[in-house]
VOGU-3710 file (C-alpha; in Angstrom, 3 decimals, decimal comma):
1> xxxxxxxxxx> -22,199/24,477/-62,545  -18,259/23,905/-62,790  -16,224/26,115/-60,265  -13,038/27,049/-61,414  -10,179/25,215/-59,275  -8,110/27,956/-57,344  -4,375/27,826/-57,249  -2,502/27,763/-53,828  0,847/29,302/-53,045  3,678/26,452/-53,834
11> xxxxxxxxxx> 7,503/26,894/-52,441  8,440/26,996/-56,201  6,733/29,745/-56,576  8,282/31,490/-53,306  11,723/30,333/-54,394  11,667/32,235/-57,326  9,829/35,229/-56,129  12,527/35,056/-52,990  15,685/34,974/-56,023  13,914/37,683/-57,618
21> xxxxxxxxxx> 13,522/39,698/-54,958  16,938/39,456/-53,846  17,911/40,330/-57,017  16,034/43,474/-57,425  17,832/44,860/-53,741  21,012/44,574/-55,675  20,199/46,184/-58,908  17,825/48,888/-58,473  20,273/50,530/-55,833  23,210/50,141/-58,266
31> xxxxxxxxxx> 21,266/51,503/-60,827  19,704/54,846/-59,401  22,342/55,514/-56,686  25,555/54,947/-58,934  24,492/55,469/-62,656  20,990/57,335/-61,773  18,665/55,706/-64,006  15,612/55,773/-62,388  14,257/51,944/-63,421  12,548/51,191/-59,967
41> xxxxxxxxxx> 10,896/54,407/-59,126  7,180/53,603/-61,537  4,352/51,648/-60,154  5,242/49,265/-63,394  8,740/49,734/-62,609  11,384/48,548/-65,277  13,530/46,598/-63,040  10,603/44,532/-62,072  9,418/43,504/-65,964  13,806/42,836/-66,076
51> xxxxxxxxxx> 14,000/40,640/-63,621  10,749/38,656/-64,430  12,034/37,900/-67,976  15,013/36,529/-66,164  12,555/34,355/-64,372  10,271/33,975/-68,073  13,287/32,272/-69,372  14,993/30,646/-67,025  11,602/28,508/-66,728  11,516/27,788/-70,521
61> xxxxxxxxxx> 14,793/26,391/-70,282  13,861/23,780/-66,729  10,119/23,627/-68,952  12,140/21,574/-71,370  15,085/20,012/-69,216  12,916/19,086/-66,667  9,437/19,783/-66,895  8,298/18,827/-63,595  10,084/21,327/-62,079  8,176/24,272/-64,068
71> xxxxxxxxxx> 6,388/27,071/-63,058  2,991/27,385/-63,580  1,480/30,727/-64,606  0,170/31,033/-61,024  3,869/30,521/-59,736  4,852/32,815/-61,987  2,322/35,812/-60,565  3,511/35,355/-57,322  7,007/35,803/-58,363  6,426/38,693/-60,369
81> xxxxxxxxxx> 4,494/40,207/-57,367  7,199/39,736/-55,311  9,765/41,066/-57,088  7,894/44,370/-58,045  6,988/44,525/-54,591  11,089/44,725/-53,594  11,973/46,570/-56,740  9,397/49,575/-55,225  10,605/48,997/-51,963  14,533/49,199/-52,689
91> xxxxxxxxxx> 13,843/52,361/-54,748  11,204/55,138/-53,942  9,102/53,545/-52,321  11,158/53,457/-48,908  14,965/53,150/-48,590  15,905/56,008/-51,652  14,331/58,531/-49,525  14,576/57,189/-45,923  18,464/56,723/-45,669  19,379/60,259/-46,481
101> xxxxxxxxxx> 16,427/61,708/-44,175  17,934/60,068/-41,560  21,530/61,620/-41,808  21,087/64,679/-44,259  20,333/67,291/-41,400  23,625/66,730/-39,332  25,832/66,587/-42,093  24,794/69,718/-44,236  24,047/71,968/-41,222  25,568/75,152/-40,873
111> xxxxxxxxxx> 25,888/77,792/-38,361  23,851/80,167/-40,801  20,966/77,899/-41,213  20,314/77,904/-37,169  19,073/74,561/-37,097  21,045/73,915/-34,125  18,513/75,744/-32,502  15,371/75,233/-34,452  15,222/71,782/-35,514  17,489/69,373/-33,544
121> xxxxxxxxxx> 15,798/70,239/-30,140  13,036/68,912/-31,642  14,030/65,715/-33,625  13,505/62,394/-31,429  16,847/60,330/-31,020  15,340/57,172/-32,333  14,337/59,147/-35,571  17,850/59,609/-36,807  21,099/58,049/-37,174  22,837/60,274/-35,451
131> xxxxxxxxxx> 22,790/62,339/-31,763  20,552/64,922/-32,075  21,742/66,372/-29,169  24,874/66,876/-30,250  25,647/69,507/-33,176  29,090/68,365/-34,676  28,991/66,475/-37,694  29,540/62,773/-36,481  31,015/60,308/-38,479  27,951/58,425/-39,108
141> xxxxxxxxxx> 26,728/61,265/-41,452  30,436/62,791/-42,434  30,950/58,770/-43,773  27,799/58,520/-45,266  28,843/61,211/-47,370  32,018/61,435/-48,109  32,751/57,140/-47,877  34,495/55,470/-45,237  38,293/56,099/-44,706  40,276/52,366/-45,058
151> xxxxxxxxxx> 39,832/49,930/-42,594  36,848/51,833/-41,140  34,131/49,182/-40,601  30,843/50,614/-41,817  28,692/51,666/-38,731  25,730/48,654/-39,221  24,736/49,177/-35,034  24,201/53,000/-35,137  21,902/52,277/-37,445  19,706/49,702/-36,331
161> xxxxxxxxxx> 17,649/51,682/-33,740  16,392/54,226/-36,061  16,288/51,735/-38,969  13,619/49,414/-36,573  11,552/52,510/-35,239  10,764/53,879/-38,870  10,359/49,997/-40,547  7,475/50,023/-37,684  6,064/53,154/-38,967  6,448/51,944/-42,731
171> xxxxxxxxxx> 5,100/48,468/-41,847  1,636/50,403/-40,726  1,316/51,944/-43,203  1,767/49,361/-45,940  -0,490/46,837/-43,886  -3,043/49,655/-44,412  -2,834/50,004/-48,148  -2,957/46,208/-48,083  -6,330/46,346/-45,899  -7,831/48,633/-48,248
181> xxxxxxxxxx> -6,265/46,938/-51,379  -8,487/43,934/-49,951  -11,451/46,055/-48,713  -12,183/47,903/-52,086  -10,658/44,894/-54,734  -14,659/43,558/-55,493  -15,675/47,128/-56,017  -13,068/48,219/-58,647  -12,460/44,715/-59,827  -16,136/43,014/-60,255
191> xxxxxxxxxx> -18,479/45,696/-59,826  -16,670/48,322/-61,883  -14,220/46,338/-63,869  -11,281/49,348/-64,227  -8,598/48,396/-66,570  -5,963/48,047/-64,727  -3,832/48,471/-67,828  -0,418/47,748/-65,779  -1,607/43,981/-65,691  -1,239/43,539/-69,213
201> xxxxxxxxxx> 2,776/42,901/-70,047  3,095/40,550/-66,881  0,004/38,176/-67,843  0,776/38,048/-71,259  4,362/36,650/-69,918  2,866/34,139/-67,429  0,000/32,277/-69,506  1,995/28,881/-70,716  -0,732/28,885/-73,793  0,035/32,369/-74,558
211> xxxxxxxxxx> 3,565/32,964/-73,919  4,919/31,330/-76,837  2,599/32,982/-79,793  3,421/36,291/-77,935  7,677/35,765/-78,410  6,682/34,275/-81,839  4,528/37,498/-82,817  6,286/39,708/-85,639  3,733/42,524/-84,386  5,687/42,277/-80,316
221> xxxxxxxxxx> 9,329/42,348/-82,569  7,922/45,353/-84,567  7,243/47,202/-81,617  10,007/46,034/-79,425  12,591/46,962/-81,922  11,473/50,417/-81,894  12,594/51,429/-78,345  15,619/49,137/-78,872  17,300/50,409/-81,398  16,750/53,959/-80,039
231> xxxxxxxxxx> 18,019/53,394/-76,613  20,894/51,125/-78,602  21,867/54,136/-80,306  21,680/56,755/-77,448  23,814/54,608/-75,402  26,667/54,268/-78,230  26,531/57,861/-78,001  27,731/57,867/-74,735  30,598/55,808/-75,420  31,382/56,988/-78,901
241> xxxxxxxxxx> 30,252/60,433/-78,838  30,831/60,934/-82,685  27,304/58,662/-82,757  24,732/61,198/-82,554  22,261/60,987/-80,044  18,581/60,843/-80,834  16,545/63,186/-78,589  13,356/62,326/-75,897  13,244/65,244/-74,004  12,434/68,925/-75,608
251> xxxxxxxxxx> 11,667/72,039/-73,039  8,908/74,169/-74,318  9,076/76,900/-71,807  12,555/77,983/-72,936  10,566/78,439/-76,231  7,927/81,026/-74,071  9,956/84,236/-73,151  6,928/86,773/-73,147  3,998/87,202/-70,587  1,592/85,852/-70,619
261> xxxxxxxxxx> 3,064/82,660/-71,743  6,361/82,357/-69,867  4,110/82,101/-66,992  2,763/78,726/-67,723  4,009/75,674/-65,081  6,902/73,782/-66,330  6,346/72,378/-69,416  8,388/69,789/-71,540  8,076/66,608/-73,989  9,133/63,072/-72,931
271> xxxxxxxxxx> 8,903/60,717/-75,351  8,134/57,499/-73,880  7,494/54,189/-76,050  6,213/52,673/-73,080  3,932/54,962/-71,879  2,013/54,992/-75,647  1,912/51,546/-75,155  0,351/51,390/-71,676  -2,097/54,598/-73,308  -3,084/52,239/-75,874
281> xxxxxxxxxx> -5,105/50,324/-73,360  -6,907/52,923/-71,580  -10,663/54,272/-73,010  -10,205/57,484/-75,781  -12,311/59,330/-73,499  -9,988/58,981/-70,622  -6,772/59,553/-72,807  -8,609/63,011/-74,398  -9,208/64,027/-70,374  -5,648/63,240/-69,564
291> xxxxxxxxxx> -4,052/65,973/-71,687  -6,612/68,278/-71,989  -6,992/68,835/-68,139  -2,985/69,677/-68,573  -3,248/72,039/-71,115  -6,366/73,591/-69,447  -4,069/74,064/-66,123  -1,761/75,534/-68,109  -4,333/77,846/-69,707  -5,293/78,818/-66,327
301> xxxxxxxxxx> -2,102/79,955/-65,469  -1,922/82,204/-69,087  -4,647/83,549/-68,113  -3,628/84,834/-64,389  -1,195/86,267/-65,831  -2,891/88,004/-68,812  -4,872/89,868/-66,136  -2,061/90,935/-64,494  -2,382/88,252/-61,436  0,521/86,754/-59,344
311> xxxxxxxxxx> 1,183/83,189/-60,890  3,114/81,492/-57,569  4,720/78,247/-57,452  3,329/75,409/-55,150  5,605/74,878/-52,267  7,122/71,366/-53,414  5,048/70,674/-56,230  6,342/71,364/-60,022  3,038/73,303/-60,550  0,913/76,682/-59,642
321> xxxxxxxxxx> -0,616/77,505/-56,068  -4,016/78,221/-57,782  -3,704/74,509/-59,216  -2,172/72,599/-56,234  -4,999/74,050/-54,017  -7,925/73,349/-56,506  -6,485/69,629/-57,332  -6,650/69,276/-53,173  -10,215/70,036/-53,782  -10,782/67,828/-56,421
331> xxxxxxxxxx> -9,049/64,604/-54,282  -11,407/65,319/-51,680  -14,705/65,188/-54,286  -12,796/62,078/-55,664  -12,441/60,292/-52,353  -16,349/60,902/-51,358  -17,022/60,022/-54,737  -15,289/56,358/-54,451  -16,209/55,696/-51,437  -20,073/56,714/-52,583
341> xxxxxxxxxx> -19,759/54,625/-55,340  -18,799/51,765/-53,198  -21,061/51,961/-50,413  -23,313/48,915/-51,208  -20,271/46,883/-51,066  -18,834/48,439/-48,239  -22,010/47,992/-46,239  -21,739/44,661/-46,920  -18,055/44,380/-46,091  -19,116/46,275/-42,775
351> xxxxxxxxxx> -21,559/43,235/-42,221  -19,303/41,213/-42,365  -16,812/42,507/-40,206  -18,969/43,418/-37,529  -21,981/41,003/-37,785  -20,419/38,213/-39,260  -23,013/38,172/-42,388  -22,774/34,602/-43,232  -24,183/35,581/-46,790  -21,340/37,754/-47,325
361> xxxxxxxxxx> -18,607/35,502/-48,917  -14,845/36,908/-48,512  -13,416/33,294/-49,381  -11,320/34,432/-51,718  -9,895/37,982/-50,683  -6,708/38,786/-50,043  -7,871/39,194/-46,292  -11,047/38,465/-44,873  -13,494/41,688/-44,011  -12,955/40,939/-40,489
371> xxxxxxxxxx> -9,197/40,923/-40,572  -9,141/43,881/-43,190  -11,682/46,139/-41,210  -9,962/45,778/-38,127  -6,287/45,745/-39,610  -7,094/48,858/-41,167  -8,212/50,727/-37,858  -5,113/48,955/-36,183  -2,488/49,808/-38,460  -4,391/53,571/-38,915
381> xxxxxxxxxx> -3,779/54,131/-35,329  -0,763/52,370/-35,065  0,904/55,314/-37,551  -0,804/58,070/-35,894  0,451/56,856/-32,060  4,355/56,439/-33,982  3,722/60,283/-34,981  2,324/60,909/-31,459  5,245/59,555/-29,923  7,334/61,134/-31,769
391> xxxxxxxxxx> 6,322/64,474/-30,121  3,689/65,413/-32,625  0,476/66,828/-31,697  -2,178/64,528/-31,559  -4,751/66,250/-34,255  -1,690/66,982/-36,848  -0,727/63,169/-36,714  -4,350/62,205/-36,936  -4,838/65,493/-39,885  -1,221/63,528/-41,543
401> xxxxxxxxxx> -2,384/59,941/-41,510  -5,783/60,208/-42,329  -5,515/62,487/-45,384  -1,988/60,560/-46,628  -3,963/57,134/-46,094  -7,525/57,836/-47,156  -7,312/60,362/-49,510  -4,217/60,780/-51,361  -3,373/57,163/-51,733  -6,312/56,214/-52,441
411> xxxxxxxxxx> -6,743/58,974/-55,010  -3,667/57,442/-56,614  -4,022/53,869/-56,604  -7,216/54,626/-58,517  -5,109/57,013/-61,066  -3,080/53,508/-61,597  -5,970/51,218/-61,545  -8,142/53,354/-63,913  -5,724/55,576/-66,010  -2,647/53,387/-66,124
421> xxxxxxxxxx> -0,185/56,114/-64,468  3,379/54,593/-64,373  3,998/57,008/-61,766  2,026/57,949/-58,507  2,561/62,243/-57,424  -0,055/64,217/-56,618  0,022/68,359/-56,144  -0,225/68,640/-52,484  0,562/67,897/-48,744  -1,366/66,993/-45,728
431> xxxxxxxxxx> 0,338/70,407/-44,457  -1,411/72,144/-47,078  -4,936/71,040/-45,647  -3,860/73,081/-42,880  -2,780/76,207/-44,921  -6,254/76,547/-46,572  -7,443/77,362/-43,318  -4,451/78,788/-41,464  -1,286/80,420/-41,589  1,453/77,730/-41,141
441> xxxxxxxxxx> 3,656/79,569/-38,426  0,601/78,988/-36,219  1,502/75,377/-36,155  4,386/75,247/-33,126  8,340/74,784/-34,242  7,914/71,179/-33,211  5,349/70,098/-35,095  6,825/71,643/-38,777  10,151/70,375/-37,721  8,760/66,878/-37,178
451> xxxxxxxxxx> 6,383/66,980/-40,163  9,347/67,765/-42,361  10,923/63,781/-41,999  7,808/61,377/-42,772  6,749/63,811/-45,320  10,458/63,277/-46,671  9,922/59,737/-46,678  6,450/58,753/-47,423  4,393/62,007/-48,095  5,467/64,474/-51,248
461> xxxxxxxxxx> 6,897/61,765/-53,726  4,441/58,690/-54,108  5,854/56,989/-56,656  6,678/53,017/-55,611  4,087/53,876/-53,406  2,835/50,001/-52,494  -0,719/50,511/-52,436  -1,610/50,347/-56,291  0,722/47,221/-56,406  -0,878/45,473/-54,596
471> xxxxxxxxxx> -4,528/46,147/-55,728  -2,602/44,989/-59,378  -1,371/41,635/-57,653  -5,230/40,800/-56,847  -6,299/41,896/-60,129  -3,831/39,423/-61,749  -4,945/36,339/-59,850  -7,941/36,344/-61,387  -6,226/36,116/-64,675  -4,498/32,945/-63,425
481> xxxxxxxxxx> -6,587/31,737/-60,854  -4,835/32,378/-57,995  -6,296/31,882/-54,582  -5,846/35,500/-53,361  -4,998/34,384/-49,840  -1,795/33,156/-51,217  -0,499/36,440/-52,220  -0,285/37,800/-48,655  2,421/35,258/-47,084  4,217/36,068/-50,633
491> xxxxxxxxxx> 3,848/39,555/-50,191  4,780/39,784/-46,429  7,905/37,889/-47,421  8,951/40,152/-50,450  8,723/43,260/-47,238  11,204/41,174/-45,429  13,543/40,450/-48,312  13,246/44,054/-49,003  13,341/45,516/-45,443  16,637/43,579/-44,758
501> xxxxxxxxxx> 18,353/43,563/-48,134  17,865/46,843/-49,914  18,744/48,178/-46,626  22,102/46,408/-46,280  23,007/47,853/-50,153  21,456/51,004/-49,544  24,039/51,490/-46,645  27,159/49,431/-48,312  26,879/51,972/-51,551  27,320/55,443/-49,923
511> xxxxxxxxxx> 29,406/54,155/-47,405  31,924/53,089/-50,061  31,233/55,048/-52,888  30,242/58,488/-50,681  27,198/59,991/-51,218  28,145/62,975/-52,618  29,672/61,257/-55,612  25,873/59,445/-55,926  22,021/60,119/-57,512  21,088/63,225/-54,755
521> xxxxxxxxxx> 17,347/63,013/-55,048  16,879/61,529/-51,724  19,048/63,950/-50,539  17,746/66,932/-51,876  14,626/66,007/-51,288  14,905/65,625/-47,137  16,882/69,110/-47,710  14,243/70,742/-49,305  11,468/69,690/-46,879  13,209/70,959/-43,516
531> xxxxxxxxxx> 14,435/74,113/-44,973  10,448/74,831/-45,910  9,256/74,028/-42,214  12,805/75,734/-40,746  11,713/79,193/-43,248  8,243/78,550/-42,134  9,506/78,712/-37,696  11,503/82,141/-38,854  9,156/83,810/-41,170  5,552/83,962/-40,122
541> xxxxxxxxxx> 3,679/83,883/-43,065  0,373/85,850/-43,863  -3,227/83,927/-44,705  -3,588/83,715/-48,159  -7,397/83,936/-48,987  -7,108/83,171/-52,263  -6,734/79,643/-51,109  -9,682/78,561/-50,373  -11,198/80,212/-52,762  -9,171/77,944/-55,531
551> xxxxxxxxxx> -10,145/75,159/-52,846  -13,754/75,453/-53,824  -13,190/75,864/-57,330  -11,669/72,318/-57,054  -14,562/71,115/-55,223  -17,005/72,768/-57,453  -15,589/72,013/-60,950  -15,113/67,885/-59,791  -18,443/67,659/-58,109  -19,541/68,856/-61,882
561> xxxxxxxxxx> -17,545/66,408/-63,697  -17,969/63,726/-61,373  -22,218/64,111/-61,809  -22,123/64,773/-65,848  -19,849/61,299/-66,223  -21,875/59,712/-64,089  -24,864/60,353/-65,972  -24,123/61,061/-69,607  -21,868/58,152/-70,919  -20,889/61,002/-73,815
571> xxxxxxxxxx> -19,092/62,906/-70,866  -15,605/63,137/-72,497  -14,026/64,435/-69,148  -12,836/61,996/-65,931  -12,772/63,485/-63,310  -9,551/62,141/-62,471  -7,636/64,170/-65,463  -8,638/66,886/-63,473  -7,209/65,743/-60,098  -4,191/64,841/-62,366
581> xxxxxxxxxx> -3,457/68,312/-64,293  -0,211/69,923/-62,276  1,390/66,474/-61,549  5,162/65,623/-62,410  2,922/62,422/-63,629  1,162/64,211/-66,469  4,472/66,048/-67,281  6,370/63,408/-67,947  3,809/61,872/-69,782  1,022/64,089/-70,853
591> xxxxxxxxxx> 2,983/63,666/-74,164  3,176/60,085/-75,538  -0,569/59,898/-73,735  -1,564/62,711/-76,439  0,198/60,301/-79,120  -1,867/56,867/-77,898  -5,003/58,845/-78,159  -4,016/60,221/-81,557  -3,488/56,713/-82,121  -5,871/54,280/-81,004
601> xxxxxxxxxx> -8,770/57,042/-82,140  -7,781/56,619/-85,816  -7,400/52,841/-85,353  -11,026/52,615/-83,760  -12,557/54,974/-86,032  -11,056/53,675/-89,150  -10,015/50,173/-88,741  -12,747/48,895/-86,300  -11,763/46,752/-82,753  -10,315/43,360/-84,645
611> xxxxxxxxxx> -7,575/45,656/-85,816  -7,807/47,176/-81,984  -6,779/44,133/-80,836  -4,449/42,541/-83,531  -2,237/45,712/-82,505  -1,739/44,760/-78,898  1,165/42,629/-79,409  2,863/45,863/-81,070  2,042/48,186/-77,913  3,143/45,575/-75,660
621> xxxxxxxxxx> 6,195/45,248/-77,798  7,317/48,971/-76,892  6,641/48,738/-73,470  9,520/45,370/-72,953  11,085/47,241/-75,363  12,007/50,190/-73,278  11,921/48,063/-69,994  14,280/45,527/-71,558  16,836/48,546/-72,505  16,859/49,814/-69,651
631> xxxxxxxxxx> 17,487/46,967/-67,371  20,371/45,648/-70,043  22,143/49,356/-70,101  21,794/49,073/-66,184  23,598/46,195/-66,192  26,733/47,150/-68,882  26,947/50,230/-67,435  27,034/49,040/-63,886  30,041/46,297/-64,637  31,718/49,315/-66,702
641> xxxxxxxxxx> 31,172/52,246/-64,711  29,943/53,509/-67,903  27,463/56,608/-68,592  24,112/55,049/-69,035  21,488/56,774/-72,034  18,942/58,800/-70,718  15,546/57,111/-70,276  12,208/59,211/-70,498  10,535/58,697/-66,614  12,756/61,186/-64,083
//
């Protein structure tokens, strides 16, 4: 029987994924700090497909100059995983959120807010930037702000301590999402073959035999040509504004001004090219589940409010209490449920790891069980002592890992793996586990004042969370043949590139530009956070018992739709539209999902498969489309200072 010859990592390969990387600390920073386009914020971020078709052509051109010098479509993975690995990291995946956590609280404190007395007491010096200890706005923050007065060096030493002590917590936890990338890959991979429709646009672009019929298809031009010449015209508008500008985004709920209906979570249309494109490779069944779990959310909260109940707001979540708390109960189901599904391999992976099985082969994971097993538990408790230390009590840090690690992540990477989401966000906190059961004033003013910064950083905003990345990167080595053990030194060195450079720009762009003149979500979004656990210390909150009760329901309703799908393949509803329903990800695109289902159903049932997949090129046309804009308007706008158009993923 012929084995297929494996692919090994070649300094080529590195080279390019090192330029890339580089390259993606300087641009996504520009982009979302100083024009605000968010193109590095999706797990198939637009800054990465950019700067890979940078790479795409720049080997066509050595291909014919010098053809010894190409890169092989295995080179060419690695450099794409790189650089999407640095794109997340430079944007929400770490330093957009972690820079202004680590300053915002000394520079917008005030004497009414009291958190001279109910938060800095209990903030760590190594946790922040600045002295804790010492109230005054320092120039650290005040700079930070409000830019650096000439011939002020910026302040690179105050910044290293804190910098080092939260790269240590953020290295745990991203060598735990790559342990369990490597633990589950066979499962979802081999055993249940998911989609994994975000693989699509980057191996079409790195197969040598398939590269050139896909540039030469008229189908890819139709479809790219579409976004283009939208997003062509929208940013004309902003420089002529006599060109009219064509519209993506359309609120419904300032359409809904009487109860029942002006009730319903926030609801509005973005029309994404891309995101019909990436719908047009997920199942019909999963697509119909995807938007009708929304609008059945949405129905619950119509009919709450019909009946006179109190429709409330999810602390931190754009969706309702009754939803947050029942999706919580529906990521538990999920997690049992994957894990369940998985145990024959994981008992074997458990072998392995603790017998040494010799009949177990892990040749050709990213890690090997051993390794992953044990790097897991390691970098598990690694995060939870950092918390510990930290002054956190030992069972909330334990509650916080554990739940972030093993439930909501890995809730989400499946979302991405299974249902193509372009953007990870779930519904819910680890602090809300704690509010099902008990009132969250109970918890001491230390432990919601410390909560409040890795939550900032890591916990309510997922998207560029690593973890689905990197379950993508070992899905896309099979498609070239890449030995999987030669994605981690790649991937380790695309976290170095990224830990050191986005850092260094992340720091240079505030300090000269002043943050207050910048994008303010990672701002705002360390603001929000402490004021919840500071109103949470003043005003002790009642038990709500309506929360478990929608707790259950969540349980209850996915333990149902997890057992029909499993055993009815006419079982129309996932389980994971469900867990999906109040998440920013469905409303941003619940809407061009509703359009690829539309669309592909009609193709299927009236055309038949072959026309199925003659239309690929077309979907995969919109998706560079929209990518390609928005990388090219990042870049004229960026040398011009220009307003860039608006792109449909906030």
């Amino acid at each position: 029987m012929n084995q297929t010859v494996l692919h090994s990592l070649r300094a080529r390969a590195l080279v390019a994924g090192i330029l890339g990387a580089l390259a993606a600390c300087v641009l996504v920073p520009c982009a979302q700090l100083i024009l605000k386009i968010q193109i590095g914020i999706s797990q198939f971020a637009p800054a990465a497909i950019g700067i890979y078709l940078v790479v795409v052509a720049a080997d066509l051109v050595i291909r014919r100059l010098r053809p010894s010098w190409a890169l092989s479509s295995a080179d060419m993975i690695v450099a794409y995983c790189m650089i999407l690995i640095a794109t997340l990291m430079s944007s929400r995946g770490l330093m957009d959120r972690l820079m202004p956590t680590l300053v915002m609280s000394n520079y917008l404190n005030r004497p009414e807010y009291k958190w001279d007395e109910l938060v800095f007491p209990h903030v760590p010096n190594w946790w922040v930037a600045f002295n804790p200890q010492d109230t005054a706005t320092q120039d650290v923050s005040r700079y930070y702000y409000e830019s650096l007065p000439v011939g002020e060096p910026l302040p690179w030493s105050t910044w290293l301590r804190p910098l080092a002590a939260w790269y240590v917590f953020a290295a745990a936890l991203f060598a735990a999402w790559m342990c369990l990338a490597s633990i589950f890959r066979r499962q979802w991979v081999d055993a249940e073959k998911l989609t994994f429709p975000l693989v699509e646009l980057p191996l079409e672009l790195s197969r040598e035999q398939t590269r050139g019929r896909f540039f030469r298809s008229r189908l890819m031009w139709m479809g790219f040509a579409i976004p283009a010449v939208v997003f062509t015209i929208n940013g004309l508008n902003k420089i002529y504004p006599i060109i009219p500008e064509l519209g993506l985004q359309n609120n419904l709920n300032s359409l809904l001004v009487n109860r029942p209906w002006r009730d319903i979570a926030f609801t509005t249309i973005y029309l994404s090219f891309a995101a019909i494109g990436f719908g047009y490779f997920l199942p019909t069944q999963l697509l119909f589940s995807l938007w009708f779990f929304f609008w059945f959310a949405r129905l619950e909260d119509i009919v709450i409010s019909a009946f006179g109940g109190s429709v409330e707001a999810m602390p931190m979540y754009p969706t309702r209490v009754h939803i947050g708390y029942q999706v919580m109960g529906a990521y538990l189901v999920l997690c049992l449920y994957l894990v369940r599904a998985a145990w024959p391999h994981l008992r074997r992976v458990f072998r392995r790891a603790f017998l040494g099985d010799p009949s177990v082969d892990d040749s050709n994971e990213l890690l090997s069980h051993r390794r992953a097993v044990f790097g897991l538990i390691a970098a598990t408790a690694g995060a939870i002592v950092w918390l510990c230390a930290g002054g956190m009590s030992t069972w909330l840090a334990m509650l916080e890992v554990c739940v972030y690690l093993f439930v909501v992540s890995l809730v989400m990477a499946r979302s991405v793996s299974e249902a193509g989401m372009m953007m990870c966000e779930t519904s819910f906190r680890p602090l809300d586990v704690v509010r099902t059961f008990r009132p969250l004033h109970s918890l001491s003013p230390r432990n919601l004042t410390l909560l409040a910064f890795p939550d900032s950083v890591f916990v309510r905003d997922l998207r560029g969370n690593l973890f689905s990345p990197f379950l993508d990167a070992l899905k896309i080595a099979d498609g070239v043949h890449l030995r999987k053990r030669a994605l981690f030194s790649a991937m380790v060195v695309a976290m170095g590139i990224a830990f050191v450079g986005a850092a260094v720009v992340h720091l240079y762009i505030p300090y000269t530009e002043g943050m207050l003149k910048l994008y303010q979500y990672g701002s705002g979004n360390a603001t929000m956070l402490l004021r919840h656990s500071v109103a949470q210390i003043q005003v002790a909150d009642n038990y709500d018992v309506r929360l478990p009760i929608n707790f259950a329901i969540g349980i209850v309703l996915t333990l149902f739709l997890s057992i029909m799908r499993a055993r009815f393949w006419w079982w129309p509803f996932y389980p994971i539209g469900y867990a999906l329903c109040g998440s920013w990800t469905m409303i941003v695109f619940w809407f061009p999902l509703t359009l690829a289902w539309i669309i592909k159903t009609l193709l299927l049932r009236y055309a038949g498969m072959d026309a199925y997949r003659k239309g690929r090129p077309f979907f995969l046309g919109m998706i560079l489309g929209e990518f390609f804009m928005a990388v090219l308007w990042t870049i004229l706008c960026t040398a011009t200072r220009q307003e860039a158009p608006f792109f449909p993923w906030p």
